[in-house]
One Martini backbone bead per residue (centre of mass of N, CA, C, O) as a GRO file, in nm:
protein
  298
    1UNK     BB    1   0.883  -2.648  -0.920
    2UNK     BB    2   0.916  -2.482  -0.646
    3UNK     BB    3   0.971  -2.139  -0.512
    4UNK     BB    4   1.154  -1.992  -0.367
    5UNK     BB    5   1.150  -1.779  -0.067
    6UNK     BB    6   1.160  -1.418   0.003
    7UNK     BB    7   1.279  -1.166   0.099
    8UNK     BB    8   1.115  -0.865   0.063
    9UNK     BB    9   1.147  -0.500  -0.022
   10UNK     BB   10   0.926  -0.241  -0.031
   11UNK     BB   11   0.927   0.109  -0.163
   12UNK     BB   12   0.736   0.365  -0.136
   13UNK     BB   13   0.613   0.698  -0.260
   14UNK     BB   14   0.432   0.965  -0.163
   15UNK     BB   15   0.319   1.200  -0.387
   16UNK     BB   16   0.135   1.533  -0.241
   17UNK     BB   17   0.146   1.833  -0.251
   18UNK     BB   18  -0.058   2.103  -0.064
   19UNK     BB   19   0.145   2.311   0.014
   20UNK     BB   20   0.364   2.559  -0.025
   21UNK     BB   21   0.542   2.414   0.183
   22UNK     BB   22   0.539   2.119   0.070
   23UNK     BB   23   0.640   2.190  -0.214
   24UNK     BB   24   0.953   2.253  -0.067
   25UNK     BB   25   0.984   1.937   0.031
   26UNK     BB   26   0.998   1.812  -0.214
   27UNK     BB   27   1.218   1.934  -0.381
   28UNK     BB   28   1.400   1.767  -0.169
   29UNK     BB   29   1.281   1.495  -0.238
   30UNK     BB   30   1.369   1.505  -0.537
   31UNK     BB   31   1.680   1.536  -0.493
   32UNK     BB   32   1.759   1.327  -0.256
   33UNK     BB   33   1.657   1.031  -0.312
   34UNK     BB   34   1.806   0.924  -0.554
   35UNK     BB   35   2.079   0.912  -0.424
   36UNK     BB   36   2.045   0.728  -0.242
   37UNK     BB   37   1.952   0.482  -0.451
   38UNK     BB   38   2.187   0.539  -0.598
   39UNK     BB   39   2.416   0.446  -0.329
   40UNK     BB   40   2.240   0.144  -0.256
   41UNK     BB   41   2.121  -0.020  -0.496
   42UNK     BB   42   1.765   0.098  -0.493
   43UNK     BB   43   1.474  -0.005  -0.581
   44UNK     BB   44   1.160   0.258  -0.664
   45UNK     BB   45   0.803   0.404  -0.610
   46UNK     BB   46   0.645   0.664  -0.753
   47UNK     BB   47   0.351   0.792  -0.605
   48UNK     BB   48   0.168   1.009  -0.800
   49UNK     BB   49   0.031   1.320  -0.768
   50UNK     BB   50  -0.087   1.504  -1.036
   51UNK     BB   51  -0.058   1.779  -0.937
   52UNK     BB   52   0.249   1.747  -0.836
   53UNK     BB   53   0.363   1.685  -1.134
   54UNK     BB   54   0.262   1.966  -1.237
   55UNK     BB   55   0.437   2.132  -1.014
   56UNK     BB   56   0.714   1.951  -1.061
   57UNK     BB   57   0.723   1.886  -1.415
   58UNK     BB   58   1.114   1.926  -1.431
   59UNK     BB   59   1.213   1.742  -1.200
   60UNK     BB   60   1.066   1.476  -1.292
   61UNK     BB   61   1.215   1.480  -1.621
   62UNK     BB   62   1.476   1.443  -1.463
   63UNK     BB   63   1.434   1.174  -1.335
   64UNK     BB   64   1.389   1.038  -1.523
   65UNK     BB   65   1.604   1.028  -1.683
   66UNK     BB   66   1.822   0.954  -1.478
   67UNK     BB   67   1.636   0.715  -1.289
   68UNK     BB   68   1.482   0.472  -1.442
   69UNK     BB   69   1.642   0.223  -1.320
   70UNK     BB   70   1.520   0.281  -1.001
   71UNK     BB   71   1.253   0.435  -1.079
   72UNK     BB   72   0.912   0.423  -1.028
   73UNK     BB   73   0.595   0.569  -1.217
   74UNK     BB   74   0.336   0.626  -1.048
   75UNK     BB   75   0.016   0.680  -0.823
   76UNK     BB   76  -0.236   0.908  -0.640
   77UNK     BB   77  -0.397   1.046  -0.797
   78UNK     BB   78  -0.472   1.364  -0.795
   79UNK     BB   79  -0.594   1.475  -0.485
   80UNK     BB   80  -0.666   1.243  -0.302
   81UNK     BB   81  -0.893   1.030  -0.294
   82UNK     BB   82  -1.087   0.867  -0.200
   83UNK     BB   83  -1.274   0.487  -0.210
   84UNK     BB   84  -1.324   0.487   0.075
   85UNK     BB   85  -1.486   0.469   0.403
   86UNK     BB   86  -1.317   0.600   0.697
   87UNK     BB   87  -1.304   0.478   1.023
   88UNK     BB   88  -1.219   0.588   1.309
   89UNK     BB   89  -1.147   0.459   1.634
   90UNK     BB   90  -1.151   0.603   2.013
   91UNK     BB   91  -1.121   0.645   2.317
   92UNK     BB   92  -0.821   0.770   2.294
   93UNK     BB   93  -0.610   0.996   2.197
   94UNK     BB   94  -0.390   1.036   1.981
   95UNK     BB   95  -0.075   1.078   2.031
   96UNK     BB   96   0.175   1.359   1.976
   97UNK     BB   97   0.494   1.558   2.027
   98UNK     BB   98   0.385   1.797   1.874
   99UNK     BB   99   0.027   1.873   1.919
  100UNK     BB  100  -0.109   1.603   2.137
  101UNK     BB  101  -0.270   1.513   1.852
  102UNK     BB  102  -0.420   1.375   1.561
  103UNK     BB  103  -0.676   1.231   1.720
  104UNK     BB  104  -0.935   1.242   1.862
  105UNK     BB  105  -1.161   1.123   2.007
  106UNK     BB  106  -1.329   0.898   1.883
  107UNK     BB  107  -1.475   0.974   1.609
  108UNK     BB  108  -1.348   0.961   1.232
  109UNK     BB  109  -1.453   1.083   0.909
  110UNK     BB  110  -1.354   0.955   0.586
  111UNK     BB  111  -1.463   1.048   0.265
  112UNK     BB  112  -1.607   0.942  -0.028
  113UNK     BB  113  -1.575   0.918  -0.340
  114UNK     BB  114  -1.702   0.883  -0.667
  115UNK     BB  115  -1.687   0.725  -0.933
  116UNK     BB  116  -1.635   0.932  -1.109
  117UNK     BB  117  -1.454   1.105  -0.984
  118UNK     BB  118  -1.221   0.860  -0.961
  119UNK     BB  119  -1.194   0.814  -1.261
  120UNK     BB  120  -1.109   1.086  -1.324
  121UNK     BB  121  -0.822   1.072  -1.164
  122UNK     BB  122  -0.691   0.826  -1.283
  123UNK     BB  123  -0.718   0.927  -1.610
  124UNK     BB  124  -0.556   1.183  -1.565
  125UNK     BB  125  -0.290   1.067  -1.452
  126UNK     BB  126  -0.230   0.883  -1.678
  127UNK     BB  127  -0.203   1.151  -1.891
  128UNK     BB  128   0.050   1.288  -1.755
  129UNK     BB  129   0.226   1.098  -1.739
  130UNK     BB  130   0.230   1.039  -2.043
  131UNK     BB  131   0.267   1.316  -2.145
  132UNK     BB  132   0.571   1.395  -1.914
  133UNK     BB  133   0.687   1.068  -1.895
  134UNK     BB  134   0.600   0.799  -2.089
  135UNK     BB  135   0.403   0.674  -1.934
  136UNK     BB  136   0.225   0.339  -1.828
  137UNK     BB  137   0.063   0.294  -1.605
  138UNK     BB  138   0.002   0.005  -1.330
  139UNK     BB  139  -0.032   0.182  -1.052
  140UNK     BB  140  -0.181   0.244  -0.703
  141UNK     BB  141  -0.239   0.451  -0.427
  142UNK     BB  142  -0.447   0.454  -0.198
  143UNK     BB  143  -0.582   0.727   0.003
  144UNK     BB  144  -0.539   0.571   0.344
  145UNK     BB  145  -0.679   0.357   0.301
  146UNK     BB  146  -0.842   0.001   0.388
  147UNK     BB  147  -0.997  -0.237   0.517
  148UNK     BB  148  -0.963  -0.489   0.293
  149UNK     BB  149  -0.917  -0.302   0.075
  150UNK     BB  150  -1.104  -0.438  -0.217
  151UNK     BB  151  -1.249  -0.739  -0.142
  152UNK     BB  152  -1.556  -0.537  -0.149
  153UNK     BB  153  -1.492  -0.386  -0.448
  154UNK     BB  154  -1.554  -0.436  -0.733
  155UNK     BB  155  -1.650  -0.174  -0.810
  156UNK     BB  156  -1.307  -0.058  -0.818
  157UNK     BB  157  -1.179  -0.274  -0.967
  158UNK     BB  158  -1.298  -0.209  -1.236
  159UNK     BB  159  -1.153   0.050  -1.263
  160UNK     BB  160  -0.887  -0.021  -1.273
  161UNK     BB  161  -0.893  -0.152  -1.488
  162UNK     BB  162  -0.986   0.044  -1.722
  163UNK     BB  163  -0.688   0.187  -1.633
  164UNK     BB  164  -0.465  -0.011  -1.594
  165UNK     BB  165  -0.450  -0.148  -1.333
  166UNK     BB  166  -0.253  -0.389  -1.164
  167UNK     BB  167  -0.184  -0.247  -0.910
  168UNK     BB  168  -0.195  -0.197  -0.529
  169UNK     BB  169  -0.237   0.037  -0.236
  170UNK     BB  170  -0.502  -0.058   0.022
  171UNK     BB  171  -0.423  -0.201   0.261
  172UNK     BB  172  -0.508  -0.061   0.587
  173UNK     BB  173  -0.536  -0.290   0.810
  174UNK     BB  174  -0.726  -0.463   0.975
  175UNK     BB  175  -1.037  -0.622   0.848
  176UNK     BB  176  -1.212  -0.423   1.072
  177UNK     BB  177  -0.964  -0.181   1.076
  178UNK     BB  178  -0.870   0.101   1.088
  179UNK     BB  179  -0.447   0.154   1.082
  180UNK     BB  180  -0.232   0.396   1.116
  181UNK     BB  181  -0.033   0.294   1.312
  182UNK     BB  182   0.006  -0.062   1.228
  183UNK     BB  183  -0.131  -0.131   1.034
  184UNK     BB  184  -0.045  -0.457   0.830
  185UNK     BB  185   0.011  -0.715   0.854
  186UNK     BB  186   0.229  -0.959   0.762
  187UNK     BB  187   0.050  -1.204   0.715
  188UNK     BB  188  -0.076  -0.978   0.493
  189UNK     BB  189   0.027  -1.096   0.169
  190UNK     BB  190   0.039  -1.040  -0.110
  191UNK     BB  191  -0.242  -1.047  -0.348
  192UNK     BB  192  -0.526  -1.191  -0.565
  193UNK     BB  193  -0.815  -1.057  -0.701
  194UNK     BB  194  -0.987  -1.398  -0.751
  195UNK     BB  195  -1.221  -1.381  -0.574
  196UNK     BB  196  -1.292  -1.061  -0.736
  197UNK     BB  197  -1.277  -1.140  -1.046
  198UNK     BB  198  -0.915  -1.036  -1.015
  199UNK     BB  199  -0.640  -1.202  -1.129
  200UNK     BB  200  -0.489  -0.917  -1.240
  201UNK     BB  201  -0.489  -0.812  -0.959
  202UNK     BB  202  -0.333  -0.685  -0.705
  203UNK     BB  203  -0.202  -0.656  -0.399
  204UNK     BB  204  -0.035  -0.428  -0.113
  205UNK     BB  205   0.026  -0.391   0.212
  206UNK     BB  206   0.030  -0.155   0.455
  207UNK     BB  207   0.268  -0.257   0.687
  208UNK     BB  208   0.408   0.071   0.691
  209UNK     BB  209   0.366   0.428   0.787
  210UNK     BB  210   0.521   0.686   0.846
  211UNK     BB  211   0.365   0.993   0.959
  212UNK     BB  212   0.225   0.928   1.223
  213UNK     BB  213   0.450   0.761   1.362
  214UNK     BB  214   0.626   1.008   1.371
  215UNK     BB  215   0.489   1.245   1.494
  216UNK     BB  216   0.411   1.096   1.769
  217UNK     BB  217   0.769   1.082   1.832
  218UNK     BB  218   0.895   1.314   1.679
  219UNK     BB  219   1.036   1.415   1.389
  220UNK     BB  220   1.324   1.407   1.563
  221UNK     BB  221   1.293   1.103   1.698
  222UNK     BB  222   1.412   0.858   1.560
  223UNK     BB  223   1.423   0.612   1.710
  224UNK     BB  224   1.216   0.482   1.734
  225UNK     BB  225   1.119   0.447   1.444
  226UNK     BB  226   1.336   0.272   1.386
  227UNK     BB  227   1.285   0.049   1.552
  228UNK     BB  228   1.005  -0.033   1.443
  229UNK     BB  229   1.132  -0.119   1.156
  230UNK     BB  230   1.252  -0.320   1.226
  231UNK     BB  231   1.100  -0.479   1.367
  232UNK     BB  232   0.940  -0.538   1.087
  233UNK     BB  233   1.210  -0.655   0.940
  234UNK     BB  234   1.276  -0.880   1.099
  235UNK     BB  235   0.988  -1.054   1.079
  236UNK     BB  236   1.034  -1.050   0.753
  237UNK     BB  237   1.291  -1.238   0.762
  238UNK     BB  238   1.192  -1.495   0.959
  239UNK     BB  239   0.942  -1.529   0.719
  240UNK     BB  240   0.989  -1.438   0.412
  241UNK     BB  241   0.892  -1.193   0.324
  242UNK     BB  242   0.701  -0.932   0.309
  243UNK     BB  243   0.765  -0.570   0.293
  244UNK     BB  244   0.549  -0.300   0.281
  245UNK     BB  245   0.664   0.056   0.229
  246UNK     BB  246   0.588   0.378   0.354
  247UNK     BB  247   0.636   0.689   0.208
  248UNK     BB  248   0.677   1.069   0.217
  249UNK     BB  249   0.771   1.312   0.121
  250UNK     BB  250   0.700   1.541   0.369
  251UNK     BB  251   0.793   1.312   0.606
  252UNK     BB  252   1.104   1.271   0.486
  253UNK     BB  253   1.198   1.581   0.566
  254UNK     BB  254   1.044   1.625   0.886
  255UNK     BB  255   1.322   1.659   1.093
  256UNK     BB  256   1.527   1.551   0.800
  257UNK     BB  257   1.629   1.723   0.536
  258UNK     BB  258   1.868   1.435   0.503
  259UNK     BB  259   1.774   1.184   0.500
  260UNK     BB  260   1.912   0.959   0.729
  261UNK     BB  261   1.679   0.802   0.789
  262UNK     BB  262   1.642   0.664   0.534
  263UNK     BB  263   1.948   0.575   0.496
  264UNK     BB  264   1.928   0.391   0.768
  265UNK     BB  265   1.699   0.201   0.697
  266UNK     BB  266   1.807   0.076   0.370
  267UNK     BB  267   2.062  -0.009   0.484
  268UNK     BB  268   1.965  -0.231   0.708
  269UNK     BB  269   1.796  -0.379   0.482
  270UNK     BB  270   2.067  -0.448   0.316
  271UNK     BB  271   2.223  -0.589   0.584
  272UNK     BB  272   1.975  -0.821   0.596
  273UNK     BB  273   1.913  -0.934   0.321
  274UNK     BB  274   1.707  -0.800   0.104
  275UNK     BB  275   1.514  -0.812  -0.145
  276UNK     BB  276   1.479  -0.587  -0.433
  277UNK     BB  277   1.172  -0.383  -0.534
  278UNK     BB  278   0.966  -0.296  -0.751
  279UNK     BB  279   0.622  -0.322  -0.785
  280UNK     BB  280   0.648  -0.409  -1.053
  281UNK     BB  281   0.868  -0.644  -1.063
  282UNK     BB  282   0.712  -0.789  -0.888
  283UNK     BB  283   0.445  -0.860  -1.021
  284UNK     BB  284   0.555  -0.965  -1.247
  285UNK     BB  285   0.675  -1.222  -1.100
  286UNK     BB  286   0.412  -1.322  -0.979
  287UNK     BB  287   0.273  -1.402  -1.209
  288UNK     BB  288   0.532  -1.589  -1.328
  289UNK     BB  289   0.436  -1.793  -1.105
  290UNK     BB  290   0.130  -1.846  -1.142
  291UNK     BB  291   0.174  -1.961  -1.454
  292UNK     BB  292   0.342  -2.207  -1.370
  293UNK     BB  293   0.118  -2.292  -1.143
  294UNK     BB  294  -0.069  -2.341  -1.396
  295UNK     BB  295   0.096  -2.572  -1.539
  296UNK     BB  296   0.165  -2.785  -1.302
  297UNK     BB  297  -0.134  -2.872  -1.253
  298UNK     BB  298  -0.194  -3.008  -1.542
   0.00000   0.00000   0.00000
């Protein structure tokens, strides 16, 4: 019996502040997002940046004891190291409202990090998780993503399994470009990289990600960007899909303190009927589906 497909919707959220500006921009994301989530009774999924566990120490250990039954905490290494080098091409500059561009004309490439080094942040914060909540980690969001996800590296793949992760976001944009605008088609849809030799590794591609579109829209500018994610909301719930969405700790509530745009969005995302999961509960689910659907077989 096959199983019948649902509109889906996931909302992680990368959580890694870099400046003490930033770290003060978390500490109100980490006071307001649980209470959102826990008055919509929507489950979601904080990927931490290791050295920002460290600096929010008693914040996260608070939210764990009180909220884990709604946050699932997963990783986004230790300092955001890149996996992949990502080339940005533009014709004309990326214009944003605040600063009047994001990205110059041309080309920008953003290197990627040594597999040693990789595999040290990843290694590290698996050790904070466990060590200061007990948690063992499971998922993983690639900082910046890259096209193609990680279809084309096995060897990244592989230090992943080592490191015990089971579940990834990596894939932000087309096939042939990164695009951190339009970010991953809904077309591409959570797949398992069976054919990069990793079976029980998951892909999760990041349909929209916050920061650069609120940037160029202005921070305070609500409406366009609530459009953008209906428009994708719409899209992913009229073909039954999954909704992949990203948004970050201090995009979160620039412009924004009391995050009613994140309120108004879950809200939305509720009220049109979509099925909510943690990534790690999704992924879950995924399996046990596939492996009925490779007895159903036999």
């Amino acid at each position: 019996m096959k199983c019948r497909r649902e509109p889906v919707f996931l909302i992680g959220y990368d959580i890694g502040a870099q400046s003490e500006e930033d770290r003060e921009k978390t500490s109100i994301f980490l006071k307001l997002t649980p209470l959102i989530h826990r008055e919509l009774d929507i489950p979601c999924t904080f990927f931490i940046c290791g050295r920002t566990l460290g600096s929010h120490r008693e914040e996260f250990i608070e939210l764990r004891e009180k909220f884990s039954d709604l946050i699932d905490f997963q990783q986004h290494t230790y300092s955001r190291v890149l996996f992949k080098e990502v080339r940005y091409h533009r014709n004309t500059p990326l214009l944003d409202a605040e600063e009047n561009e994001v990205f110059a004309k041309g080309e920008t490439i953003f290197r990627a990090g040594e597999h040693v080094q990789i595999e040290k942040e990843l290694k590290k914060t698996n050790e904070l998780l466990k060590n200061i909540l007990g948690v063992s980690c499971t998922g993983l969001t690639v900082p910046l993503g890259a096209p193609k996800g990680l279809m084309d590296r096995p060897d990244l793949l592989y230090i992943l399994q080592k490191e015990g992760i089971k579940f990834v976001r990596s894939w932000n944009g087309k096939e042939d470009r990164w695009d951190p605008v339009n970010a991953t088609p809904l077309s591409i849809q959570p797949f398992f990289y069976t054919d990069s030799g990793y079976p029980e590794i998951m892909e999760f591609p990041l349909h929209l990600v916050d920061n650069v579109n609120r940037r160029r829209y202005g921070w305070s500018n609500h409406l366009p960007y609530f459009g953008l994610v209906k428009t994708k909301m719409e899209k992913a719930l009229q073909g039954k899909l999954v909704f992949s969405y990203c948004q970050h700790d201090h995009s979160s509530v620039i412009g924004d303190e009391n995050m009613e745009l994140t309120y108004k969005i879950l809200s939305e995302a509720k009220k049109m009927g979509f099925q909510f999961y943690t990534y790690w509960h999704y992924y879950l689910k995924e399996i046990a589906r596939s492996k009925l659907a490779s007895l159903e077989d036999l």
